[in-house]
C-alpha angles and dihedrals in degrees: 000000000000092000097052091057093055096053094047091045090046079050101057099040136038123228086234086060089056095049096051086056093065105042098055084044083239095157099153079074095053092038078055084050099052096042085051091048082051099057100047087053089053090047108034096092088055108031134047121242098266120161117201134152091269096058104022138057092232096190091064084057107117120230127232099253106191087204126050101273134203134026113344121221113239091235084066101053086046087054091060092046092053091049089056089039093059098041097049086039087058099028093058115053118196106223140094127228144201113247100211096057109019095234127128124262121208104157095086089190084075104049111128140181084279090055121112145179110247122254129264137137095287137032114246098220108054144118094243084051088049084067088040098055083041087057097041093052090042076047103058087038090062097045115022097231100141095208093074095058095041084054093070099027088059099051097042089057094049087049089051096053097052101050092053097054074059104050086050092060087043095151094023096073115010125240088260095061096054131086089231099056094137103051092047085044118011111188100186134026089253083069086050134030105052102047093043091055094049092040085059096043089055093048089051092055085066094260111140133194132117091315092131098079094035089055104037089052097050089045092054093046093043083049107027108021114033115091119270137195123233084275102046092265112161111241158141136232091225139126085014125339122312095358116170108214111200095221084069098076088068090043089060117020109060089044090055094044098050085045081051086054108046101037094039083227101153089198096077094053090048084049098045089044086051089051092051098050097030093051082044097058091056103036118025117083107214092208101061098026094232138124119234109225102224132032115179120186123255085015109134125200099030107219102221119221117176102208109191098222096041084055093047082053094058097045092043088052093052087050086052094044092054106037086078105023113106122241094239095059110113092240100052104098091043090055101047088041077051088049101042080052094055097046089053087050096048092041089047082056095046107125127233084255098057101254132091131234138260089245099033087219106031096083084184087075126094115273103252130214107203096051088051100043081052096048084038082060109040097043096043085051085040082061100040085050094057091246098122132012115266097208082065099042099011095083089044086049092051088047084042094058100041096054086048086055092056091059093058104090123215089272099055097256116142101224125183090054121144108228119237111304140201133211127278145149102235129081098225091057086069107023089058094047108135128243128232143180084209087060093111086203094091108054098069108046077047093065088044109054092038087055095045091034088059088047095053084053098053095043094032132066092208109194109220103188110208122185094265098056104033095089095045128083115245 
């Protein structure tokens, strides 16, 4: 009996209403509480359990939130974050190998076209573990723990090095027959953008290696050798001619901001600033306050498909891109009131869950983990920068991240991922892409937002209204 009462009383009123009680020394409410728990105890041998408006405060009744709901504990998010931590630690070894035997090499004067990274989940050099050593460094920054950003630091070094033993032998193996083709010759911003920011930021924190090489050649590609349109607008001619891809905006921009910041070199930020507002004018629909993912030249109309990533890579370009403008640079306002109409887009499309889907406004498609582990990021920095105003977005980031946290598995694993995409015109193309845990996509913007969104915790008093407190004055 006893036992019953407490459920149905944990039932009808939440702890944070009784803690509000007391805090407001309202006792006439507990002294309620305790007559009501009373006289359940005195009919519950005669009467069922039956809550109606005449016996019950409906409005103190919880709802059956499908997701984690309400303010998180930082001890949690860092949970989530260990659990990642542990998995990519194990899951990317640091070592090359011959791959004839087998056997490790560790004598890097001796690497030849045989030579290989050893195999783990993920690839070390990529676009999608550029924003993973980005959110393990913004990780150990958070929280001090000093494995995340040795995580990064670690493997940066290693990659520099070898690249380096490489770029020594340039002429004696070719770039094919490296493990480090793309970084002596990237072909695509994917090979670029994203390693060369993290590879700066790095750099900025006071961490030194052979960084020099690695950065100025990413730079030059990102500036001198990627395809351009008449104005100067980054592109591909893929999958038809002059095509803009979206994602590119993050392949590019905060490369070229971070090389703004730590040469001084004006030029780089003039350059990322025309990339926001240039792939903006083609490609974000101000009424719905979305980017379109692909914009091809002479197509009209322009089919417009709202893929959820390639939006995360645009927001997450203008944050980056801010984070280190100054204030004084001509672009400056257009990209923060881009940024402010994004974030109401992107706020108007949030599911009910928490997370966002694959189409952003295509609520039939599947609800998607990387794109809102990105938005969950940039809008709660967006909030911890003083660009929006975190009693509008900061709620919906909160219900963003815990339903982020829901999606890493026991064993660290990001699951619910869609795996790399290309462009199409069609919606099924991009509503019946798989999921992986091997879709290395996730496990970045899942370090990020855990580390801003702690932040956000620690520098914000987020109200999160529940049934039992919304008819009282606070």
């Amino acid at each position: 009996m006893e036992k019953q009462i407490v459920t149905f009383c944990r039932r009808l009123v939440s702890e944070r209403w009784c803690q509000y009680a007391v805090r407001q020394n309202c006792w006439f409410l507990i002294t309620g509480l305790l007559l009501l728990i009373l006289n359940v105890s005195l009919t519950a041998q005669v009467q069922t359990s039956v809550i109606n408006d005449s016996n019950t405060p409906l409005h103190a009744l919880q709802p059956d939130y499908p997701v984690p709901y309400g303010l998180p504990e930082v001890e949690q998010i860092k949970d989530v974050l260990d659990r990642i931590y542990d998995y990519l630690n194990d899951a990317t070894p640091v070592k090359l190998i011959s791959g004839v035997t087998g056997k490790e090499i560790t004598d890097l004067l001796v690497v030849d076209d045989k030579t290989e990274f050893a195999r783990g989940d993920f690839r070390l050099i990529s676009y999608e573990w550029g924003v993973t050593y980005a959110g393990m460094l913004l990780a150990g920054e958070v929280t001090g723990d000093i494995r995340f950003t040795d995580y990064t630091v670690k493997r940066l070094r290693f990659i520099a090095d070898v690249v380096a033993s490489y770029h020594e032998k340039t002429g004696e193996i070719p770039a094919d027959k490296t493990p480090v083709r793309s970084v002596l010759e990237p072909r695509a911003l994917d090979d670029a953008g994203s390693m060369c920011a993290a590879l700066i930021k790095t750099k900025r924190m006071g961490f030194e290696g052979n960084f020099g090489f690695i950065t100025d050649n990413y730079i030059h590609f990102i500036s001198k050798k990627e395809f351009r349109l008449a104005d100067g607008t980054l592109a591909r001619n893929r999958p038809l001619p002059n095509t803009i891809w979206l994602d590119d905006l993050f392949m590019s921009v905060p490369a070229l901001a971070q090389m703004a910041k730590l040469t001084g070199e004006r030029q780089y930020f003039n350059d990322a600033v025309k990339q926001v507002l240039q792939f903006s004018k083609r490609m974000f629909n101000a009424e719905n306050g979305l980017f379109m993912h692909g914009w091809v030249n002479d197509m009209d109309p322009h089919p417009q498909f709202h893929w959820a990533r390639a939006n995360g890579w645009a927001i997450m370009a203008m944050i980056e891109l801010l984070d280190v403008l100054p204030e004084n640079h001509p672009g400056y306002t257009e990209v923060l009131e881009l940024l402010k109409a994004h974030i109401r887009g992107l706020a108007a499309c949030q599911s009910d869950r928490g997370f966002w889907h694959q189409l952003l406004d295509r609520h039939d498609s599947y609800l998607e983990t990387s794109a809102t582990a990105i938005f969950t990021y940039s809008i709660a920095r967006a909030i911890n920068c003083g660009y929006v105003d975190a009693r509008a977005y900061g709620p919906m980031v909160l219900l963003a991240w815990n339903a982020v946290s829901t999606k890493v598995n026991k064993k660290g694993q990001v699951e619910g991922t869609c795996v790399g995409t290309g462009m199409a015109f069609d919606p099924a193309f991009y509503a019946h892409r798989p999921v992986n845990v091997f879709a290395a996509h996730g496990y970045g913007p899942v370090l990020l937002a855990g580390a801003e969104v702690i932040n956000l915790i620690r520098h914000h008093k987020i109200e999160i209204n529940d049934s039992a407190l919304m008819f009282y004055d606070k």
